[in-house]
Each structure stands twice: as structure tokens, then as C-alpha cells.
Backbone as CSV, one residue per row, in Angstrom:
resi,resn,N_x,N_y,N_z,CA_x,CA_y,CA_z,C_x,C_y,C_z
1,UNK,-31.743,63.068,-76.518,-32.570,62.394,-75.536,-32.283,60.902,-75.503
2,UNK,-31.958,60.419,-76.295,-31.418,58.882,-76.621,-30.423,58.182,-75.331
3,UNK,-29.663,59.661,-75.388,-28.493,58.940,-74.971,-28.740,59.161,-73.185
4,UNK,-29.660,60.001,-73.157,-30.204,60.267,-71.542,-30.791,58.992,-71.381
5,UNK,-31.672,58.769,-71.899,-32.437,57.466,-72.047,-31.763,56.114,-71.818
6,UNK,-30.687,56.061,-72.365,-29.919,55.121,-72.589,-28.800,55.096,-71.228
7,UNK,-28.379,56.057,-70.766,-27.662,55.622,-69.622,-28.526,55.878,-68.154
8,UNK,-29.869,56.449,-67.968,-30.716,55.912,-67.270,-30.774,54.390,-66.787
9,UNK,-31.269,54.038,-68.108,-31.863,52.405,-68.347,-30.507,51.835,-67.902
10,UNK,-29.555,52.001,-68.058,-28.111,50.915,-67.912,-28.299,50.973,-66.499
11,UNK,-28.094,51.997,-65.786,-28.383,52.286,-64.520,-29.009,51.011,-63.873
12,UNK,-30.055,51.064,-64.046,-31.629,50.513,-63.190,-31.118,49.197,-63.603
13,UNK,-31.206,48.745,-64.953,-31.220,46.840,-65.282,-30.099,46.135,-64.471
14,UNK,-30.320,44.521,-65.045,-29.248,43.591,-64.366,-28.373,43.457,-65.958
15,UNK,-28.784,43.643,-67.036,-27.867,43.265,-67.827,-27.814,44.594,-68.711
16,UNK,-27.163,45.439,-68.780,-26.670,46.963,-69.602,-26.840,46.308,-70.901
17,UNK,-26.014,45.608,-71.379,-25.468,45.228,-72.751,-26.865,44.761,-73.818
18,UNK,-28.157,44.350,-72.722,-29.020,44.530,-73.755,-30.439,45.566,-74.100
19,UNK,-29.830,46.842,-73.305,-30.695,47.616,-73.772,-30.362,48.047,-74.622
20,UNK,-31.350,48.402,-75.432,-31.154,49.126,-76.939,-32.191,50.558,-77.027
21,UNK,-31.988,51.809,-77.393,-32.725,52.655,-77.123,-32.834,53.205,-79.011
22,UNK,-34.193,53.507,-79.275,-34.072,53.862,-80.711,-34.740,55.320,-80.856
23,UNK,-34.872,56.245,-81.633,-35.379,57.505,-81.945,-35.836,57.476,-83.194
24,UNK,-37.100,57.547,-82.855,-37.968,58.314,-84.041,-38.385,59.665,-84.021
25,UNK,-38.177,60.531,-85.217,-38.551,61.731,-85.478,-39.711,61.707,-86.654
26,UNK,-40.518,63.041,-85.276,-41.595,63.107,-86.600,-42.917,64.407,-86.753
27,UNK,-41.950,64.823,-87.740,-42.119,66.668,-87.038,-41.643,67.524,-85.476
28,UNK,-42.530,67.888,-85.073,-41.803,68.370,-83.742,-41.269,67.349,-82.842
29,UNK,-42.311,66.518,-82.801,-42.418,65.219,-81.711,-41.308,63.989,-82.654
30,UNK,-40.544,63.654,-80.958,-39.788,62.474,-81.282,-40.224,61.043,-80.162
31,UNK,-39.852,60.072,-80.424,-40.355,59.300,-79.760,-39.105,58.365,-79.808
32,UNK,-38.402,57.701,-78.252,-37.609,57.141,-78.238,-38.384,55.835,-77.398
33,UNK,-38.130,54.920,-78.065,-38.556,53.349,-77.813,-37.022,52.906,-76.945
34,UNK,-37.503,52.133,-75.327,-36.752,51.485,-74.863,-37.025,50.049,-74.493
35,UNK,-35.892,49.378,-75.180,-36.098,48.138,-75.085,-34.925,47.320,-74.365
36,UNK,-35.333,46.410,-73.118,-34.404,45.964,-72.500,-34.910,44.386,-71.945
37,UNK,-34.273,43.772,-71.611,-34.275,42.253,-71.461,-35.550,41.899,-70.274
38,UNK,-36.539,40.743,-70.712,-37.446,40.406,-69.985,-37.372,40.633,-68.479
39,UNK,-36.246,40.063,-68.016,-36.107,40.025,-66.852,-36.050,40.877,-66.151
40,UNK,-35.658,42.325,-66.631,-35.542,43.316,-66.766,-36.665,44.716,-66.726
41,UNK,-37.497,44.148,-67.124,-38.848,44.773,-67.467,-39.159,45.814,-66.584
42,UNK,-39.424,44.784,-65.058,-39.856,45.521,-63.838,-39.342,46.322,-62.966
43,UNK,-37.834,46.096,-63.626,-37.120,47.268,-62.809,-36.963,48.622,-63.375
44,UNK,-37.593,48.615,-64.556,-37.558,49.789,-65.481,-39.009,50.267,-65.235
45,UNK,-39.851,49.461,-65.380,-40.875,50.408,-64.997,-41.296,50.669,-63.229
46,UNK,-41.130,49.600,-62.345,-41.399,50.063,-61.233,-42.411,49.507,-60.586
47,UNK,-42.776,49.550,-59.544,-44.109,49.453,-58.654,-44.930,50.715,-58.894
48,UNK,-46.122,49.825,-59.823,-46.845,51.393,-60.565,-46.860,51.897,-61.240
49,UNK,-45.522,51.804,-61.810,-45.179,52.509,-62.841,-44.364,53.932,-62.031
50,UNK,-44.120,53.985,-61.127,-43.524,55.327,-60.687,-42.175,55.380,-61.327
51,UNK,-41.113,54.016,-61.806,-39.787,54.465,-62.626,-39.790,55.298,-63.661
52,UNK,-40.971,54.378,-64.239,-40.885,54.540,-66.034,-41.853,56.120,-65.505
53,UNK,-42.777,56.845,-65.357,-43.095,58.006,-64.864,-41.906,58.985,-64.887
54,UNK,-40.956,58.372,-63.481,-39.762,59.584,-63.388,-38.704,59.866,-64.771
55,UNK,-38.610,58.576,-65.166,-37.910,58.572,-66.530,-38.279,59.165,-67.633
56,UNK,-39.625,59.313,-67.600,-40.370,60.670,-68.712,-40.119,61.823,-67.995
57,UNK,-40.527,62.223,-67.000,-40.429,63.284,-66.772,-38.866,64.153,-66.946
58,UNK,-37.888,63.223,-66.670,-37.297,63.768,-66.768,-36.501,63.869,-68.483
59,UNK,-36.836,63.239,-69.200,-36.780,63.554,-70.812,-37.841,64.851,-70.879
60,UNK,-38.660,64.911,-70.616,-39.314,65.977,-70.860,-39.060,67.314,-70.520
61,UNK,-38.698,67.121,-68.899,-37.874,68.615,-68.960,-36.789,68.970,-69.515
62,UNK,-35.811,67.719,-69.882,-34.534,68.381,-70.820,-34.824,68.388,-71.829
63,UNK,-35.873,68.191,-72.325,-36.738,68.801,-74.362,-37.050,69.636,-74.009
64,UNK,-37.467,69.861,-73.298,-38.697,71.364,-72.827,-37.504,72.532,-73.551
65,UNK,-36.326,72.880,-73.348,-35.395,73.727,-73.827,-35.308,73.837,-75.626
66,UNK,-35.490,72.667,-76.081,-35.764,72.263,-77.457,-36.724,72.549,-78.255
67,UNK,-37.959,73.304,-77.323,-39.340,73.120,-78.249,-39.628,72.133,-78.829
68,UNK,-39.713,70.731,-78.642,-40.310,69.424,-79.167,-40.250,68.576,-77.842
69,UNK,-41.505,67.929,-78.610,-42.744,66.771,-77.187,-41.413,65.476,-77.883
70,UNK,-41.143,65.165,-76.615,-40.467,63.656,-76.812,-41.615,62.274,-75.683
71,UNK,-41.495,61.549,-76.424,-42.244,60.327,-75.770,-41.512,59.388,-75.396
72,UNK,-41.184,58.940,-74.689,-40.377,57.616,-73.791,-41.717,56.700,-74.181
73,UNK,-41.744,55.208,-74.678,-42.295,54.049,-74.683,-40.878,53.250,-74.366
74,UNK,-41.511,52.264,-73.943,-40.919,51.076,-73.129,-41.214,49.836,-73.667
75,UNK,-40.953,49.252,-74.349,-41.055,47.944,-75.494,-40.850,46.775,-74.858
């Protein structure tokens, strides 16, 4: 899921080179923290939040095959 995560986010920003995407495991549930440059912020999450929304959802349906809850946070 990291690496879904991770070329999403390159996608959307103005500067690739400083997102950093990390994974925590912990039991079933993993949780991948994305972190990308201030300036950056609003194009990752969106008006509303509808980016950062589609960007879970779609980690979630490619875990869904995995049996484990993954969490997208946005740092």
C-alpha cells in the first residue's frame, strides 16, 4: 500500500522529491502516514477533503483482498 500511496501523492504535488510515505504495522491494521511539502498540502487533500477521501478509498479497496484495515493519514 506504500507504494500506491506514494505514486498517487507524486502525481497530485508540485514537488515529488519531497514526499515521503511511511508504514506502520500493527496487528491486522496498518497505517501509512503521508507526508509532503507545505505548499503542497492542499492539493493532496482537496476542496473538502474530496482528494484525500478518494485516496483512501482507494487503498482500501486494494487491502480489502488482504484482510487488513489500512489507514491513509496525511501529516
Amino acid at each position: 500500500m506504500k507504494e500506491l500511496v506514494e505514486v498517487v501523492a507524486k502525481a497530485l504535488v508540485e514537488h515529488p522529491d519531497e514526499v515521503v510515505v511511511t508504514e506502520k504495522t500493527e496487528g491486522k491494521s496498518v497505517i501509512v502516514e503521508l507526508h509532503v511539502a507545505a505548499s503542497d498540502m492542499g492539493k493532496v487533500i482537496g476542496k473538502q477533503g474530496k482528494i484525500a477521501k478518494a485516496i483512501r478509498t482507494v487503498v482500501k479497496a486494494a487491502s480489502s483482498k488482504d484482510n487488513t484495515r489500512v489507514d491513509v493519514e496525511i501529516v
